[in-house]
BAFI-3210 file (N, C-alpha, C; in Angstrom, 3 decimals, decimal comma, padded with zeros to 6 digits):
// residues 276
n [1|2|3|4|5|6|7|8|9|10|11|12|13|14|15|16|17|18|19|20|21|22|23|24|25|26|27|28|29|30|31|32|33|34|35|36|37|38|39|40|41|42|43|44|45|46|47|48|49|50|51|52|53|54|55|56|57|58|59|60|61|62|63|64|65|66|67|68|69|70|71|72|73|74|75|76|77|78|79|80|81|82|83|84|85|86|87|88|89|90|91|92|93|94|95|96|97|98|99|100|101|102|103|104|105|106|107|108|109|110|111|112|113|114|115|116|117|118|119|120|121|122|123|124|125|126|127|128|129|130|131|132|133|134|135|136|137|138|139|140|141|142|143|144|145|146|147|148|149|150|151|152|153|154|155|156|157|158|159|160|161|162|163|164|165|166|167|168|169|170|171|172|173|174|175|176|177|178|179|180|181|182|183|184|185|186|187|188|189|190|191|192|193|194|195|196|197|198|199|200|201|202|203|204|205|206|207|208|209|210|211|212|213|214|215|216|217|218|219|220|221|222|223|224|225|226|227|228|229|230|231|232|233|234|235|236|237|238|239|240|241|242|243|244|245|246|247|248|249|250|251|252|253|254|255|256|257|258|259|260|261|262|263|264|265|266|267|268|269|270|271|272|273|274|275|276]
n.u [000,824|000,333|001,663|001,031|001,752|-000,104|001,360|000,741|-001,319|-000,059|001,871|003,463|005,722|007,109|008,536|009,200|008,539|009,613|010,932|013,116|014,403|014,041|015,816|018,066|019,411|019,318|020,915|023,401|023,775|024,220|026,704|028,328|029,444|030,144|031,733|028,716|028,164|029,546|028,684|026,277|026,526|028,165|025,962|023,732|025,401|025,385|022,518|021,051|018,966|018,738|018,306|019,730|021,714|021,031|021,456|024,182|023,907|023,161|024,135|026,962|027,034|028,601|030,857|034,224|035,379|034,605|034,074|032,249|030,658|030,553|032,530|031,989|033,550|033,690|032,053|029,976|029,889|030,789|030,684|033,921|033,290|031,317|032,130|034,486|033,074|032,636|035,035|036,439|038,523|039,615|041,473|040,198|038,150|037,098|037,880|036,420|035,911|036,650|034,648|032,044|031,787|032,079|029,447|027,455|027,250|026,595|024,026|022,472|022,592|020,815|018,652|017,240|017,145|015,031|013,765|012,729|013,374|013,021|012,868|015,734|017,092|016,730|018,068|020,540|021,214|021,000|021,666|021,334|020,636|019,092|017,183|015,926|015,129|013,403|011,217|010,545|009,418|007,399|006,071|005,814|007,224|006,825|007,641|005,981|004,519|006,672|008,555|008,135|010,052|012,355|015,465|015,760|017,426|017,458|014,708|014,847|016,275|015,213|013,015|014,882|015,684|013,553|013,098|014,987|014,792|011,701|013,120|014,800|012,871|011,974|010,364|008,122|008,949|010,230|008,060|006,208|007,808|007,817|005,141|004,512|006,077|005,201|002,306|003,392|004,176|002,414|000,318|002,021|002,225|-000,186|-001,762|-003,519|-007,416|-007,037|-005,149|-004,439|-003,553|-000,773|-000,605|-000,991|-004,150|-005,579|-008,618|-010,594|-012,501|-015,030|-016,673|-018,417|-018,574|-018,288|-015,782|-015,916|-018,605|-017,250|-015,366|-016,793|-018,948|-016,990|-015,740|-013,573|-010,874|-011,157|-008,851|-007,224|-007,685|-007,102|-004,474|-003,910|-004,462|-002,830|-003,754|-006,487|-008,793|-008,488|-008,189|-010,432|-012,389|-010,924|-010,157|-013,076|-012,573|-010,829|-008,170|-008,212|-006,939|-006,618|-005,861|-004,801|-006,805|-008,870|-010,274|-011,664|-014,104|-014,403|-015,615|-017,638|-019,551|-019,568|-021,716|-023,866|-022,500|-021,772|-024,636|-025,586|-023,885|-024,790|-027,216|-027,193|-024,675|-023,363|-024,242|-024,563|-025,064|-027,391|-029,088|-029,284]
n.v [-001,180|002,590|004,765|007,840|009,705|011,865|015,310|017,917|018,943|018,753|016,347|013,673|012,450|011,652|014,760|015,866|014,300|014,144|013,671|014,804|014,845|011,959|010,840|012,282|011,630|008,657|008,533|009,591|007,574|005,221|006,499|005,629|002,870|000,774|001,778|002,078|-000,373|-001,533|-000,007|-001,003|-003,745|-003,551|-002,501|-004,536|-006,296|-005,345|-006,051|-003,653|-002,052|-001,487|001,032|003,269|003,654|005,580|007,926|008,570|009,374|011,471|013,376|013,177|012,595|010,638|011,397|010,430|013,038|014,824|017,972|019,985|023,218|023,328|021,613|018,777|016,385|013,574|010,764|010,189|012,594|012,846|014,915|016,054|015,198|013,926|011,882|010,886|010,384|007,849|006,640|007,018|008,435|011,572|012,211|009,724|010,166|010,717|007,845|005,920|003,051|002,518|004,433|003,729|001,622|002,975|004,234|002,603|001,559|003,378|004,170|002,092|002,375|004,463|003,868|002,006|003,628|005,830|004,031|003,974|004,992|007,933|009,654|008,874|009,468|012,260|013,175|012,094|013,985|016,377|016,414|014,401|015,725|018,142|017,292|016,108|018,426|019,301|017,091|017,533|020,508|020,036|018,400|015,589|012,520|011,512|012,256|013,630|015,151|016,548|017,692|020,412|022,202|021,490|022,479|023,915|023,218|020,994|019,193|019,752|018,370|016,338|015,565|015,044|012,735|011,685|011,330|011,010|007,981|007,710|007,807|005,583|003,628|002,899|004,357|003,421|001,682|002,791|004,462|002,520|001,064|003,641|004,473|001,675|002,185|004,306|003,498|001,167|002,947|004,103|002,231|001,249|003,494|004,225|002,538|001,258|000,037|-001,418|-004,267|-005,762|-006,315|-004,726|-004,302|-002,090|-001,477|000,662|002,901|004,540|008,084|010,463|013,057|013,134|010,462|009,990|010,174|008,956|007,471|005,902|004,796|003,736|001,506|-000,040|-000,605|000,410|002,877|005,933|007,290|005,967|005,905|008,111|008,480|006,390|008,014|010,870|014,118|013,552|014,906|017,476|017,142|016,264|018,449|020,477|019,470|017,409|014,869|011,957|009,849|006,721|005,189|002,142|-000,766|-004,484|-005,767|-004,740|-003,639|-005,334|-005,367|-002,590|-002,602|-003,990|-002,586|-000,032|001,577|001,300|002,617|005,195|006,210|006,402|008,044|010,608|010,384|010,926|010,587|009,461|006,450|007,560|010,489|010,291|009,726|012,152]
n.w [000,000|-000,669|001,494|003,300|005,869|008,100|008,804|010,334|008,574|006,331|004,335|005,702|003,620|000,381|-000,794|-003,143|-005,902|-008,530|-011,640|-012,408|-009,847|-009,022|-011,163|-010,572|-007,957|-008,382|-010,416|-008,794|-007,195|-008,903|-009,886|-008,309|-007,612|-006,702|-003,697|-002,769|-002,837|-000,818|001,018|001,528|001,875|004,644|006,466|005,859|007,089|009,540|010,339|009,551|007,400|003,609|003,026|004,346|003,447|001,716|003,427|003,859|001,172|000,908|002,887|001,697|-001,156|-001,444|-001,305|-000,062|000,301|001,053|003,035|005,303|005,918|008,536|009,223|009,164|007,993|005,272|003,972|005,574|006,961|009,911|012,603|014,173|017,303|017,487|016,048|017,975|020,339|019,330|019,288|016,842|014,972|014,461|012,079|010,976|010,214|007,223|006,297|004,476|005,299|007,784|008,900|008,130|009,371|012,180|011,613|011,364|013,869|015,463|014,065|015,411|017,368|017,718|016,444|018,362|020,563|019,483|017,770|015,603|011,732|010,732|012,385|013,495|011,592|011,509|014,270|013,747|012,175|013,664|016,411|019,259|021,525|020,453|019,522|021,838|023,080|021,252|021,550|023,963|024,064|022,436|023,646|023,140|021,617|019,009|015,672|013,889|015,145|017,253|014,734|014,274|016,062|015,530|014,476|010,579|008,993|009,704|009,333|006,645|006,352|006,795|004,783|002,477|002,942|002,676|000,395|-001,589|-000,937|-001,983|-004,334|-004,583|-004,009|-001,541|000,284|001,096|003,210|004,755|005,547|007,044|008,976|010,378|011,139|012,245|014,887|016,024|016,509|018,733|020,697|021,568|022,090|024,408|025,575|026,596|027,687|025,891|024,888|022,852|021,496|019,621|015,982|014,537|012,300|009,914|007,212|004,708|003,614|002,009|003,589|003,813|005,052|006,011|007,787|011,347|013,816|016,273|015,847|014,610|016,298|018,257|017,206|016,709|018,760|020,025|021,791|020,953|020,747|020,308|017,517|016,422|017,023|015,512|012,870|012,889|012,248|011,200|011,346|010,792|007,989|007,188|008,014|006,419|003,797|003,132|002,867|003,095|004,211|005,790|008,413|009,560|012,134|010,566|011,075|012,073|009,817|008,011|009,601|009,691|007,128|006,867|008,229|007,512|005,820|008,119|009,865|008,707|008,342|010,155|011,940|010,059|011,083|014,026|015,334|018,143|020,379|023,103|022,046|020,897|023,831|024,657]
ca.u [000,000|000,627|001,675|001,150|001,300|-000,438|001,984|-000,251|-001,947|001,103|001,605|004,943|006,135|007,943|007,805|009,525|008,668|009,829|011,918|015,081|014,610|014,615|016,848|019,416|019,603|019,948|022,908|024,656|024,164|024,797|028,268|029,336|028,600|031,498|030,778|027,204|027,558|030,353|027,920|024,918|027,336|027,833|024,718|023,027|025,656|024,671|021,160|020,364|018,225|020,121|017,668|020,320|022,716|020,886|022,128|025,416|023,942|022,571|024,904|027,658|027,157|029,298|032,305|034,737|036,622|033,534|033,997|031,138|031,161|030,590|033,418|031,908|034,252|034,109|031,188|029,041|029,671|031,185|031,659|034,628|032,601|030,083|033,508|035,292|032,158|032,614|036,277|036,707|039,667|039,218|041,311|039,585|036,239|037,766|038,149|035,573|035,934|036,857|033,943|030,939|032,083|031,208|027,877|026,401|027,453|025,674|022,742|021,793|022,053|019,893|017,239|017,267|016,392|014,374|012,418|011,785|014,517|012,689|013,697|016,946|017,674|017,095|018,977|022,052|021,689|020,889|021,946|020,185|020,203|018,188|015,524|015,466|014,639|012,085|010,207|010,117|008,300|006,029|004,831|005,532|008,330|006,240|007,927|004,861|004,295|007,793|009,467|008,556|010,834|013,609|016,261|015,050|017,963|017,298|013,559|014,733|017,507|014,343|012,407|015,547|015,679|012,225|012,790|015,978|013,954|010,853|013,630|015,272|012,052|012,096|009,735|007,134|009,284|010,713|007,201|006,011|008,484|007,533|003,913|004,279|007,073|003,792|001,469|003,587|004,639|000,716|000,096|002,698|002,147|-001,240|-002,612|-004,773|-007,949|-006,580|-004,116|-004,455|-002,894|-000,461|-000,046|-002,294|-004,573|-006,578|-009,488|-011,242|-013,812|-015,928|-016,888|-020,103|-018,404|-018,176|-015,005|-016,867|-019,256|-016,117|-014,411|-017,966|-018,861|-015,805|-015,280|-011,640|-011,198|-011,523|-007,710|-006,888|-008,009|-006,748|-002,631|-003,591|-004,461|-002,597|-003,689|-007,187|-009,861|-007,772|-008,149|-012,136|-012,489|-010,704|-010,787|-013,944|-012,166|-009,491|-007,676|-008,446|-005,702|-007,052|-005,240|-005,702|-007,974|-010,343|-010,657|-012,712|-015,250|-015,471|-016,086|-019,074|-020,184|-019,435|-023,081|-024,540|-021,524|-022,349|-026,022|-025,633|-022,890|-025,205|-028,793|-026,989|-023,920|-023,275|-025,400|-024,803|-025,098|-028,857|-029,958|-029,326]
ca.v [000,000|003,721|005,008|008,963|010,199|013,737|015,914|019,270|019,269|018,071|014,662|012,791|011,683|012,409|016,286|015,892|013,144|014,728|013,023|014,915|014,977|010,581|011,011|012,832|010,407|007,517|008,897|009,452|005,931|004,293|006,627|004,948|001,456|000,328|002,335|001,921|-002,114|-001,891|000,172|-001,913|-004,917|-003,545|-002,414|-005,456|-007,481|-005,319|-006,501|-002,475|-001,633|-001,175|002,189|003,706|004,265|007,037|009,021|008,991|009,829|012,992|013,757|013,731|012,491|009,495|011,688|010,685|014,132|016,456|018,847|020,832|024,263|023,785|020,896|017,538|015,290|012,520|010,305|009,934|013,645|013,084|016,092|015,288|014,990|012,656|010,554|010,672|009,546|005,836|006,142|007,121|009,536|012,968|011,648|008,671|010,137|010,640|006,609|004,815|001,689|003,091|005,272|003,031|-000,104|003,665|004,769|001,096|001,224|004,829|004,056|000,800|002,730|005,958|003,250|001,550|004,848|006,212|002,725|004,325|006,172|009,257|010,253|008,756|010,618|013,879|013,504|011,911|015,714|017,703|015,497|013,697|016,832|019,008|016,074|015,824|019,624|019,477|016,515|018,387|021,528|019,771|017,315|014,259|011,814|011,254|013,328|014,866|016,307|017,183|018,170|021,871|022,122|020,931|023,233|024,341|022,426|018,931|019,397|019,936|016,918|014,552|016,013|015,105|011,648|010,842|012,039|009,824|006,578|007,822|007,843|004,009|002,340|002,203|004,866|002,561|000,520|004,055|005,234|001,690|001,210|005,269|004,192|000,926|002,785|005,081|002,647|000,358|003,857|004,118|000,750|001,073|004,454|004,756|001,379|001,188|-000,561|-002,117|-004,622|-006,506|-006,742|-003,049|-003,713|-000,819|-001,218|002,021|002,943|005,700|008,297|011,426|014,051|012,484|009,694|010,215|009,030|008,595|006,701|004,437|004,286|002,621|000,363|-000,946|-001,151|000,603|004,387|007,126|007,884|004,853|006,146|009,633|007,986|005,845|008,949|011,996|015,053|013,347|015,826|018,817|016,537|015,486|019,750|021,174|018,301|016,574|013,499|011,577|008,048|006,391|003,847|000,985|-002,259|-005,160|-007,124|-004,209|-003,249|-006,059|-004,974|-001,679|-002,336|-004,594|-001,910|001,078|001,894|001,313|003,873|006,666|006,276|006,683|009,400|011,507|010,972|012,065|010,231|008,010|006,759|008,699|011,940|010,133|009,724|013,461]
ca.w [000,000|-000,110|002,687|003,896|007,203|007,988|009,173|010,434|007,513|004,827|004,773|006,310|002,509|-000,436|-001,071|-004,260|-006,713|-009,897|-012,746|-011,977|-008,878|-008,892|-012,052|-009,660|-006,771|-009,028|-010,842|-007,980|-006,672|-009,986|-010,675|-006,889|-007,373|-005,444|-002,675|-002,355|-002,692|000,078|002,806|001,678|002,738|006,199|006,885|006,089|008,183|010,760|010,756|009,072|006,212|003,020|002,687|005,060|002,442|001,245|004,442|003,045|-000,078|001,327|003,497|001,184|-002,413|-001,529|-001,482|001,073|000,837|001,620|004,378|005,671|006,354|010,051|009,445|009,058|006,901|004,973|003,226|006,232|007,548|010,871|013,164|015,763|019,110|017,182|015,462|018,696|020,593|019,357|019,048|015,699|015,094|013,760|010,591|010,020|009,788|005,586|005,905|004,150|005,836|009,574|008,973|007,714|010,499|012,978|011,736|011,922|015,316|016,121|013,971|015,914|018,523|017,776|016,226|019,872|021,562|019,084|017,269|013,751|011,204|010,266|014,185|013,364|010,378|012,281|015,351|013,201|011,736|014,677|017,721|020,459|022,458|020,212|019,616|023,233|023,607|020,798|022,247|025,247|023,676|021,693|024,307|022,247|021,185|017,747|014,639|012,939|016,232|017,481|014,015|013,882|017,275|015,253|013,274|009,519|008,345|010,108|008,871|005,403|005,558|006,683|003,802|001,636|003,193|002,449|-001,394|-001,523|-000,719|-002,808|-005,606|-004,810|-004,357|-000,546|000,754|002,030|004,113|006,079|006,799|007,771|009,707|011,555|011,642|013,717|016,086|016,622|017,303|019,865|021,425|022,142|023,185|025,517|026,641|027,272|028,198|025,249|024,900|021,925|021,680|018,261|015,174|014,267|010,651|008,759|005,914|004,434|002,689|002,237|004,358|003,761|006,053|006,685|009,024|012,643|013,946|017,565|015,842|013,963|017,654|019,048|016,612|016,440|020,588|020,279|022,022|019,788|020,573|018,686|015,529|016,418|016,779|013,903|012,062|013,252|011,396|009,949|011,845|010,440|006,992|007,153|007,321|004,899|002,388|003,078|002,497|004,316|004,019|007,039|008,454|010,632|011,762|009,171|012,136|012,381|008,681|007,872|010,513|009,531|005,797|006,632|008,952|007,026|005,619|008,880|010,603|007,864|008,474|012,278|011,701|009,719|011,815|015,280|016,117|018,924|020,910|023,775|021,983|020,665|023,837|024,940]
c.u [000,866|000,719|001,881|000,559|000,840|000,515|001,644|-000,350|-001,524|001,345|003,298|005,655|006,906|007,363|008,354|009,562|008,980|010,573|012,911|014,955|015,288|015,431|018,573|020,169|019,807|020,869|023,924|024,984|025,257|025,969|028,606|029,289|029,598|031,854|029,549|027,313|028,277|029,512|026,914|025,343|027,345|026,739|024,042|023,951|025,763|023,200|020,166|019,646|019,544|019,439|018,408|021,666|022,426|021,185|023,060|025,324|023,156|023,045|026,139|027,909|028,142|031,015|033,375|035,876|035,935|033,828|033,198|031,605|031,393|031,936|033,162|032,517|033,635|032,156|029,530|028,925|029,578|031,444|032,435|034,091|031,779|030,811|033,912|034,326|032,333|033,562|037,095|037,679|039,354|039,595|040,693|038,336|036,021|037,530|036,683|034,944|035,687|035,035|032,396|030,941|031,551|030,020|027,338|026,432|026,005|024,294|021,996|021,535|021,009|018,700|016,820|016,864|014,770|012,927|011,684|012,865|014,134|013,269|015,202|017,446|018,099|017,668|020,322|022,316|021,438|021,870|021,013|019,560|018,913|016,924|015,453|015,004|013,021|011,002|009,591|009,007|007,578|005,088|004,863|006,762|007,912|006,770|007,183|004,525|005,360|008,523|009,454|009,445|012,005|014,332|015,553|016,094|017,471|015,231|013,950|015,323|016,484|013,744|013,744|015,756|014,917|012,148|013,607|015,260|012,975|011,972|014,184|014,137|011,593|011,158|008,396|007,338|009,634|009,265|006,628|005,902|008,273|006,494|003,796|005,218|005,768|002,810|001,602|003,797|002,607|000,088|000,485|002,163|001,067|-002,783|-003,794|-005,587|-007,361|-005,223|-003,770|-003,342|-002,607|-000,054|-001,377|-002,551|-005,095|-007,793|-009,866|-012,438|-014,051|-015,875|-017,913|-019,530|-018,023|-017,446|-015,834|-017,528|-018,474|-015,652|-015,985|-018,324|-017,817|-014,930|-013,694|-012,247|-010,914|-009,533|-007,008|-006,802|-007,189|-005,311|-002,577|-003,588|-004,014|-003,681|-005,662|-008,624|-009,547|-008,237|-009,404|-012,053|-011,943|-010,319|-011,495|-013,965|-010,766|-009,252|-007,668|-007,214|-006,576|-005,996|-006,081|-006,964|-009,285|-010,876|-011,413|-014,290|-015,817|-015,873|-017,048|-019,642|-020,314|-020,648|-023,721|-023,910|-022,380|-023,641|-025,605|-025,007|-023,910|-026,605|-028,222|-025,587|-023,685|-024,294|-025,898|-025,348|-026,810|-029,738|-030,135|-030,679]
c.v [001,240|004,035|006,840|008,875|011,483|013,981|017,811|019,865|018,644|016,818|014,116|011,696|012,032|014,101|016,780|014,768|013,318|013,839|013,178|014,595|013,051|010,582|011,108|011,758|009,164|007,800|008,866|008,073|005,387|005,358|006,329|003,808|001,204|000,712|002,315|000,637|-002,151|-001,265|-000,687|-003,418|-004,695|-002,858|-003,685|-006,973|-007,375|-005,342|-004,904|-002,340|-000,995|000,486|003,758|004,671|005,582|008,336|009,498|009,767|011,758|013,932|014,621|013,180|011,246|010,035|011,681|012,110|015,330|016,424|019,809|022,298|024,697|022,508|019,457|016,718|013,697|011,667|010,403|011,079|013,920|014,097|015,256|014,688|013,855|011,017|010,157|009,922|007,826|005,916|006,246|008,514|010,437|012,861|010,655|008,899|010,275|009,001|006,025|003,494|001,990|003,722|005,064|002,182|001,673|003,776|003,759|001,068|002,266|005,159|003,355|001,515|004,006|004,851|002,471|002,275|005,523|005,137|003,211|005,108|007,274|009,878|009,996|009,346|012,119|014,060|012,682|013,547|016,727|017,879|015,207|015,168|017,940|017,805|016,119|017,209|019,846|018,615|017,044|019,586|021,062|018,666|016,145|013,934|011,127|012,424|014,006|015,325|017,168|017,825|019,719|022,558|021,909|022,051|023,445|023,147|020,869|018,661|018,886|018,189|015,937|014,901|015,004|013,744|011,177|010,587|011,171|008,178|006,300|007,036|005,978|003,004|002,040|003,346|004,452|001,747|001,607|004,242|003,988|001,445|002,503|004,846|003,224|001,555|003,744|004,405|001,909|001,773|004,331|003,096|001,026|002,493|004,681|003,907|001,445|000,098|-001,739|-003,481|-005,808|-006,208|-005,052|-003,065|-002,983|-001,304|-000,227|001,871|004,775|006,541|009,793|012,335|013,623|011,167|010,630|009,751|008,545|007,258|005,431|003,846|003,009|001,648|-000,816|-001,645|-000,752|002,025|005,176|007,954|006,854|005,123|007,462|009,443|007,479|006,638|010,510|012,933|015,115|014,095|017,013|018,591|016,878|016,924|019,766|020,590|018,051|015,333|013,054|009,973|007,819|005,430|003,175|-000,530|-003,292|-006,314|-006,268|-003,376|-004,003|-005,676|-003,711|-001,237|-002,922|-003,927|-000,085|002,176|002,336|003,126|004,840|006,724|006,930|008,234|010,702|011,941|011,331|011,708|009,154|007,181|007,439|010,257|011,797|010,186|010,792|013,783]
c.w [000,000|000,756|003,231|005,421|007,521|009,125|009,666|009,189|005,927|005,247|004,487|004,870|001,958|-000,954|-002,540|-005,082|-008,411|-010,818|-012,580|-010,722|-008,687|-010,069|-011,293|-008,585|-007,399|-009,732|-010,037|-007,360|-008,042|-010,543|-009,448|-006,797|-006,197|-004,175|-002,150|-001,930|-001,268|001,769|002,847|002,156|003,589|006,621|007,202|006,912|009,477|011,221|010,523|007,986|005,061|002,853|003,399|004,222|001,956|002,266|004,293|001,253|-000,042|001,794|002,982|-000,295|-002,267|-001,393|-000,151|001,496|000,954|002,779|004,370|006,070|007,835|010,430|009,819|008,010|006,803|004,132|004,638|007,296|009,072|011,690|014,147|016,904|018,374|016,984|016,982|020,227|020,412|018,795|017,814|015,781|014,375|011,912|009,809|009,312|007,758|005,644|005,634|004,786|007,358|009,709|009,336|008,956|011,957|012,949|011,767|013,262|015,999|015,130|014,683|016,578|018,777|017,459|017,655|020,564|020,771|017,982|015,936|013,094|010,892|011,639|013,903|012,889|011,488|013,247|014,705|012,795|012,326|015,865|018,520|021,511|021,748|019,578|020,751|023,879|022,330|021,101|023,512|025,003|022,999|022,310|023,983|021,995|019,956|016,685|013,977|013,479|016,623|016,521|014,003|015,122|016,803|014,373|011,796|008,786|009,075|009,395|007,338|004,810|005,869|005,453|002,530|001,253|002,399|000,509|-002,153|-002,081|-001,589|-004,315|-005,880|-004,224|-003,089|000,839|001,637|002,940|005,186|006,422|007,612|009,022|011,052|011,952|012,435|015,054|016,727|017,731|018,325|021,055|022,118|022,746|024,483|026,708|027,121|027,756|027,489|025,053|023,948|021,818|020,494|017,304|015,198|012,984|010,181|007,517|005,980|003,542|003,032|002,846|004,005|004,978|006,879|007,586|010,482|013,355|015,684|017,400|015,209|015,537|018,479|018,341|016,517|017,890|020,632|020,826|020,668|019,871|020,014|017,906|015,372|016,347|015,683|012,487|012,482|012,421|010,693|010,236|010,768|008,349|006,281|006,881|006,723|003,717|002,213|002,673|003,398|004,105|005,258|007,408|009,813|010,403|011,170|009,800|012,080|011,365|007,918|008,380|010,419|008,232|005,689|007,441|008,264|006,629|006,830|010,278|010,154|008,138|009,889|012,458|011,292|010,866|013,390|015,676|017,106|019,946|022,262|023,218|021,335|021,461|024,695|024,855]
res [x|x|x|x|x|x|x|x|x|x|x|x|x|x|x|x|x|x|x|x|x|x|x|x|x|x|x|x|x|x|x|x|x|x|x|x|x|x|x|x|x|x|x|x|x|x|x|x|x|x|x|x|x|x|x|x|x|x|x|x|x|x|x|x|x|x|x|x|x|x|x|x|x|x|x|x|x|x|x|x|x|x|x|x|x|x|x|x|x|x|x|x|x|x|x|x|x|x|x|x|x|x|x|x|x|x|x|x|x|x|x|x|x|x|x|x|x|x|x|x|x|x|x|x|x|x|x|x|x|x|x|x|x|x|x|x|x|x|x|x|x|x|x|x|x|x|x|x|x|x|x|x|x|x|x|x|x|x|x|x|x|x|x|x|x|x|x|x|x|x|x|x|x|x|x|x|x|x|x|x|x|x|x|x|x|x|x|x|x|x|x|x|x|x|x|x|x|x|x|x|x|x|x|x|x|x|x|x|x|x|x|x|x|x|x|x|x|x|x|x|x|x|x|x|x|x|x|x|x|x|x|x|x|x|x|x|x|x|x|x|x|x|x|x|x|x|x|x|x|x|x|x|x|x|x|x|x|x|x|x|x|x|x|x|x|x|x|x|x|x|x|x|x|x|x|x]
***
């Protein structure tokens, strides 16, 4: 399936799907083969996604002799304190080999704290500290809530990420991947009624449903649907349409109930608010 996430109002995807744009990003892979095949080797023999590569491909075009203007060297755009962090020497962060055998190390470990790469991405390009001050002001440890808290540049470089992935084929496995880190982060945190299946199917809904009246029929809370769909109130107004996401246990149930919802939805709602 497609996969968008609403993001206050814009949706958690590719923001550029153009021709050059995937034109661009596959050139640069395919003039590095030999490089690309060699991180997608240690990645995947550290048990990482090969979709990771494109960090380096964002970062720095594959070139191990970029230096940043604030002074990050090398293919995977090391600053010192980040290199010297897991032992890596200020010159090696140039080494290819030295370099790649680091960031597997200090991705595992940002995906371990954080349980989804779109978070990863952005605190590899901010740091842990300024994710840990924007979760703080926004109330949340979820990225379509916390990102406008984040730098303009770490914003832009997830944006750049996502455009990356769009371009090699692998954009549905990153948001996936964000959307169940959501959903167990709701399980867990808020002792939800729910506790079934967290893979998402979608379909589509109108204005004329009632998510109230989806949350009762269906015997889940109404903040279920509201984690499973950030953004989709904000949606239902000013679209009058909205892709719904439900897990694939309780999307059965509400496509043979769907008629009966919208009916209910339109003549008052739930049945508390009927027997007002």
């Amino acid at each position: 399936m497609t996969a968008h996430y609403t993001m206050s109002g814009q949706f958690l995807s590719a923001s550029d799907t153009s021709e050059s744009s995937v034109r661009r990003y596959k050139g640069t892979i395919n003039a590095n083969k030999e490089i690309v095949e060699f991180i997608e080797y240690s990645l995947v023999q550290k048990g990482l996604p090969k979709h990771l590569r494109n960090l380096a491909l964002i970062e720095s075009g594959f070139d191990r002799r970029q230096v940043s203007g604030a002074g990050a060297t090398g293919v995977w755009q090391f600053m010192t304190a980040h290199a010297n962090q897991y032992g890596l020497s200020e010159q090696n962060r140039s080494d290819l080999y030295k370099s790649t055998k680091t960031v597997t190390v200090s991705l595992t470990n940002l995906y371990k704290k954080y349980n989804n790469w779109v978070t990863v991405v952005a605190a590899y390009n901010c740091g842990e500290g300024n994710v840990a001050k924007a979760m703080q002001a926004a109330g949340s440890s979820q990225y379509h809530i916390f990102y406008k808290y984040l730098p303009a540049e770490t914003i832009n470089h997830v944006k750049k990420y996502l455009n990356a992935c769009y371009a090699t084929g692998e954009l549905s496995s990153v948001l996936s991947d964000y959307n169940n880190s959501r959903m167990n982060r709701i399980f867990e945190g808020r002792g939800s009624q729910y506790t079934g299946n967290n893979s998402l199917s979608e379909t589509e809904i109108n204005a004329g449903f009632s998510l109230d009246v989806i949350a009762e029929e269906l015997k889940i809370n109404i903040d279920n649907i509201l984690a499973w769909n950030p953004g989709i109130i904000e949606e239902l107004q000013n679209k009058g349409e909205s892709t719904l996401y439900l897990p694939m246990d309780l999307m059965p149930d509400f496509l043979l109930r769907k008629n009966k919802i919208l009916t209910r939805s339109i003549r008052g709602g739930t049945k508390q608010e009927m027997e007002k």
